[in-house]
N, C-alpha and C positions, 0 to 999 in steps of 0.2 A: 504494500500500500504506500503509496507515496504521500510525502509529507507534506500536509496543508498549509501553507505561507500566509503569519499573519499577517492582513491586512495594512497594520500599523508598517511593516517594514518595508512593504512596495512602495508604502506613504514618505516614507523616511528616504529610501534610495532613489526615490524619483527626484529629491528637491538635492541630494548632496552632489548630482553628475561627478562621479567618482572615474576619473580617467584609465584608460586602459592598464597605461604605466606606474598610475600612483603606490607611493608605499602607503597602507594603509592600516590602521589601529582601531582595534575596536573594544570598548572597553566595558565590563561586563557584557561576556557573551551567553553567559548562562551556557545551556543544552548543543548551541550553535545554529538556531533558527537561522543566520541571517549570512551565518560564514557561508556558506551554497552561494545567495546571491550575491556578494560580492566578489568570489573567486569567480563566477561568468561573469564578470565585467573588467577581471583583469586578464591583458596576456603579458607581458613581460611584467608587470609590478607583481605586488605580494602583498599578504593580511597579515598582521599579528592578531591575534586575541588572546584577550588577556581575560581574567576572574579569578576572585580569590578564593571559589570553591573547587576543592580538588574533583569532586562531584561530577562536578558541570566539566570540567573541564574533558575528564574519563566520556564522559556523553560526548561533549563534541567532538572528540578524539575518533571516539568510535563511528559516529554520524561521519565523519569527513577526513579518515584516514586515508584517502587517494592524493587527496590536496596537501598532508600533512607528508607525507612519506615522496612528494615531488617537489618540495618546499613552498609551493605557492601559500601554504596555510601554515601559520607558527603560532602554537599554542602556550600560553604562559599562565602560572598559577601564581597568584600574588595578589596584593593591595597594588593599585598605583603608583602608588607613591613610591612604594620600596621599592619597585622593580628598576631591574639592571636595563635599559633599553637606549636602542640607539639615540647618540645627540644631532637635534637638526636632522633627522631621519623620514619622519611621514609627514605626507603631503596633505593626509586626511588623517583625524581622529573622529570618533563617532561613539555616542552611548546612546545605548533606548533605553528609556522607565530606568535609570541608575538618580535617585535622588540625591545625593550626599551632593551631586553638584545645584541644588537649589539651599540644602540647607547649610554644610560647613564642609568645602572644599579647599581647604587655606594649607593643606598638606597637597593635594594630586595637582591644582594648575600650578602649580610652579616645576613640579617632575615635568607636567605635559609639554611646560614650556619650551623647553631643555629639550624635549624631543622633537618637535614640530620645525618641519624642514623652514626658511624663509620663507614666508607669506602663506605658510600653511594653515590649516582652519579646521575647528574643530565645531564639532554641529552635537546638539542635545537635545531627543526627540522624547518625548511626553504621552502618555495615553493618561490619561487621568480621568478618575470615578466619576460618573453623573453627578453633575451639581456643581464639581470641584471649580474651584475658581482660577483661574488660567492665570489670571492678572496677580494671583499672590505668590504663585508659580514662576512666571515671567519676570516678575520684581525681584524674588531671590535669586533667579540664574543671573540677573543682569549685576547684583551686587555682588555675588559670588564671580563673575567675569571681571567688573571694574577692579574688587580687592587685590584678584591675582592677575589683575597686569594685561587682561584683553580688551578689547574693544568690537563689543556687538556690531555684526555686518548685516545680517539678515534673520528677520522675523517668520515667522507663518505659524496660523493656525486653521486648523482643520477640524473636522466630525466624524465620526464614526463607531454607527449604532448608538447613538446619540450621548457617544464618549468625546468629550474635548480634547483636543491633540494640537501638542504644544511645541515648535521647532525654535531653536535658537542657534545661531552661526557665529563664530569669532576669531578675533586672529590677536596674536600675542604683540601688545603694544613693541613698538622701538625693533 
Protein backbone atom coordinates (compact mmCIF):
# COMPACT_ATOMS: atom_id res chain seq x y z
CA UNK A 1 0.00 0.00 0.00
CA UNK A 2 1.57 3.04 -0.73
CA UNK A 3 1.98 5.83 1.53
CA UNK A 4 -0.63 8.74 1.75
CA UNK A 5 1.01 12.31 1.48
CA UNK A 6 -0.10 14.77 3.88
CA UNK A 7 -1.78 17.25 2.44
CA UNK A 8 0.02 19.91 4.70
CA UNK A 9 3.50 18.80 2.93
CA UNK A 10 2.49 19.26 -0.81
CA UNK A 11 1.28 22.78 0.87
CA UNK A 12 4.60 23.35 2.31
CA UNK A 13 6.81 22.03 -0.97
CA UNK A 14 4.88 23.82 -3.33
CA UNK A 15 5.70 27.48 -1.63
CA UNK A 16 9.80 26.43 -0.80
CA UNK A 17 10.66 25.74 -4.93
CA UNK A 18 13.49 23.65 -3.60
CA UNK A 19 16.13 23.54 -6.60
CA UNK A 20 17.39 20.43 -8.13
CA UNK A 21 20.89 21.07 -6.67
CA UNK A 22 20.08 22.47 -3.34
CA UNK A 23 21.66 21.01 -0.19
CA UNK A 24 18.98 20.77 1.97
CA UNK A 25 17.92 20.34 5.96
CA UNK A 26 15.10 19.29 7.36
CA UNK A 27 14.54 19.52 10.78
CA UNK A 28 12.31 17.28 12.73
CA UNK A 29 11.59 14.78 10.25
CA UNK A 30 9.69 12.52 12.50
CA UNK A 31 8.64 8.91 10.55
CA UNK A 32 10.07 10.69 7.11
CA UNK A 33 6.79 11.79 5.41
CA UNK A 34 8.38 14.26 3.58
CA UNK A 35 12.08 12.97 2.84
CA UNK A 36 10.26 11.00 -0.41
CA UNK A 37 9.29 14.37 -1.71
CA UNK A 38 12.18 16.19 -1.45
CA UNK A 39 14.69 13.47 -2.65
CA UNK A 40 12.32 13.72 -6.23
CA UNK A 41 13.18 17.01 -6.48
CA UNK A 42 16.69 16.73 -6.16
CA UNK A 43 19.28 15.37 -8.71
CA UNK A 44 22.63 16.38 -7.88
CA UNK A 45 21.86 18.00 -4.38
CA UNK A 46 21.15 16.14 -1.14
CA UNK A 47 18.67 16.11 2.32
CA UNK A 48 19.96 15.93 5.69
CA UNK A 49 17.37 15.12 8.22
CA UNK A 50 17.71 15.43 11.35
CA UNK A 51 15.34 14.43 15.00
CA UNK A 52 16.05 13.85 18.08
CA UNK A 53 14.15 10.64 18.33
CA UNK A 54 16.12 7.67 17.75
CA UNK A 55 12.55 6.27 16.87
CA UNK A 56 11.68 8.32 14.15
CA UNK A 57 14.80 8.20 12.84
CA UNK A 58 14.96 3.94 12.60
CA UNK A 59 11.28 4.76 10.76
CA UNK A 60 12.70 6.92 8.37
CA UNK A 61 15.77 4.85 7.88
CA UNK A 62 13.76 2.09 7.05
CA UNK A 63 10.91 4.04 4.87
CA UNK A 64 13.83 5.57 2.63
CA UNK A 65 16.94 3.40 2.91
CA UNK A 66 17.47 3.43 -1.17
CA UNK A 67 18.17 7.28 -0.72
CA UNK A 68 20.05 6.77 2.54
CA UNK A 69 22.54 3.85 1.22
CA UNK A 70 23.08 6.33 -2.25
CA UNK A 71 23.62 9.31 -0.16
CA UNK A 72 21.07 11.59 -1.48
CA UNK A 73 19.22 11.16 2.14
CA UNK A 74 21.55 11.74 5.41
CA UNK A 75 19.95 10.85 8.44
CA UNK A 76 20.99 12.46 11.82
CA UNK A 77 19.65 11.81 15.51
CA UNK A 78 20.06 14.90 17.67
CA UNK A 79 18.68 18.30 19.04
CA UNK A 80 19.75 21.02 16.71
CA UNK A 81 21.40 22.76 18.39
CA UNK A 82 24.20 20.06 19.37
CA UNK A 83 24.46 18.67 16.06
CA UNK A 84 27.86 18.40 14.26
CA UNK A 85 26.73 19.99 10.63
CA UNK A 86 28.15 21.42 7.89
CA UNK A 87 29.14 25.53 8.08
CA UNK A 88 27.46 27.74 5.27
CA UNK A 89 26.31 24.38 3.82
CA UNK A 90 22.35 24.39 2.84
CA UNK A 91 20.74 26.39 0.66
CA UNK A 92 17.29 25.34 2.21
CA UNK A 93 16.31 24.43 5.85
CA UNK A 94 12.71 23.50 6.53
CA UNK A 95 10.47 22.26 9.75
CA UNK A 96 6.79 21.38 9.61
CA UNK A 97 4.41 21.59 13.16
CA UNK A 98 8.26 21.67 15.02
CA UNK A 99 7.19 24.56 17.76
CA UNK A 100 10.12 25.38 19.82
CA UNK A 101 10.63 27.69 16.94
CA UNK A 102 7.57 29.93 18.00
CA UNK A 103 8.20 29.40 21.54
CA UNK A 104 12.14 29.50 22.62
CA UNK A 105 14.55 28.91 19.93
CA UNK A 106 17.41 31.00 21.29
CA UNK A 107 19.72 27.71 21.25
CA UNK A 108 18.97 26.19 17.37
CA UNK A 109 18.97 29.74 15.11
CA UNK A 110 22.06 30.47 15.87
CA UNK A 111 23.54 26.56 15.02
CA UNK A 112 21.13 27.09 11.82
CA UNK A 113 22.91 30.17 11.35
CA UNK A 114 26.20 28.65 11.06
CA UNK A 115 24.87 26.35 8.76
CA UNK A 116 22.90 28.15 6.02
CA UNK A 117 24.85 28.58 2.93
CA UNK A 118 24.92 32.67 1.88
CA UNK A 119 21.50 33.86 1.23
CA UNK A 120 20.18 30.70 2.26
CA UNK A 121 16.49 30.41 3.98
CA UNK A 122 14.94 28.69 6.14
CA UNK A 123 10.89 28.22 5.92
CA UNK A 124 8.57 27.12 9.13
CA UNK A 125 5.22 25.58 8.06
CA UNK A 126 2.21 25.22 10.76
CA UNK A 127 -0.85 23.19 10.73
CA UNK A 128 -2.55 24.35 13.61
CA UNK A 129 -5.90 23.17 15.63
CA UNK A 130 -9.38 24.65 14.69
CA UNK A 131 -9.65 28.00 16.26
CA UNK A 132 -5.82 28.31 17.00
CA UNK A 133 -4.83 31.71 16.36
CA UNK A 134 -2.29 32.16 13.40
CA UNK A 135 -1.57 35.72 14.53
CA UNK A 136 -0.04 34.42 18.12
CA UNK A 137 1.64 31.92 16.02
CA UNK A 138 3.01 34.36 13.50
CA UNK A 139 4.07 36.88 16.39
CA UNK A 140 6.31 34.32 18.15
CA UNK A 141 8.05 32.85 14.83
CA UNK A 142 8.77 36.58 13.82
CA UNK A 143 10.20 37.30 17.51
CA UNK A 144 11.97 34.03 17.76
CA UNK A 145 13.60 35.10 13.90
CA UNK A 146 14.23 38.92 14.85
CA UNK A 147 16.19 37.41 18.53
CA UNK A 148 18.23 35.05 16.42
CA UNK A 149 19.50 37.38 13.91
CA UNK A 150 16.81 36.72 10.66
CA UNK A 151 14.87 38.77 8.91
CA UNK A 152 11.39 37.45 7.66
CA UNK A 153 11.03 37.26 3.70
CA UNK A 154 7.98 35.70 3.20
CA UNK A 155 4.59 35.06 4.75
CA UNK A 156 1.56 32.73 3.72
CA UNK A 157 -1.37 31.26 5.04
CA UNK A 158 -3.59 28.78 4.04
CA UNK A 159 -6.65 26.17 5.16
CA UNK A 160 -7.11 22.85 5.32
CA UNK A 161 -10.14 20.86 6.52
CA UNK A 162 -10.67 23.89 8.07
CA UNK A 163 -7.08 23.78 9.83
CA UNK A 164 -5.13 27.07 9.71
CA UNK A 165 -1.73 26.71 8.05
CA UNK A 166 0.98 28.99 8.80
CA UNK A 167 4.35 29.54 6.43
CA UNK A 168 7.06 31.76 7.52
CA UNK A 169 10.56 32.31 5.40
CA UNK A 170 13.90 33.94 6.52
CA UNK A 171 17.24 34.44 5.94
CA UNK A 172 20.05 35.02 8.48
CA UNK A 173 20.67 38.92 8.88
CA UNK A 174 24.55 40.23 7.78
Amino acid sequence: MADIVPARLNWALSLMRIAPSAQVLEIGCGRGHSIGLVEALLTTGALTAIDRSPGMIAAARARHGVGVATGKVRLMTGELAELALPARHFQRAFAINVNLFWIDASRELPRLASALAQDGIVSLFFELPIGASTARVEAGVRRQFEQGGFAVTQVDRGELASRPLLHLSARAAG
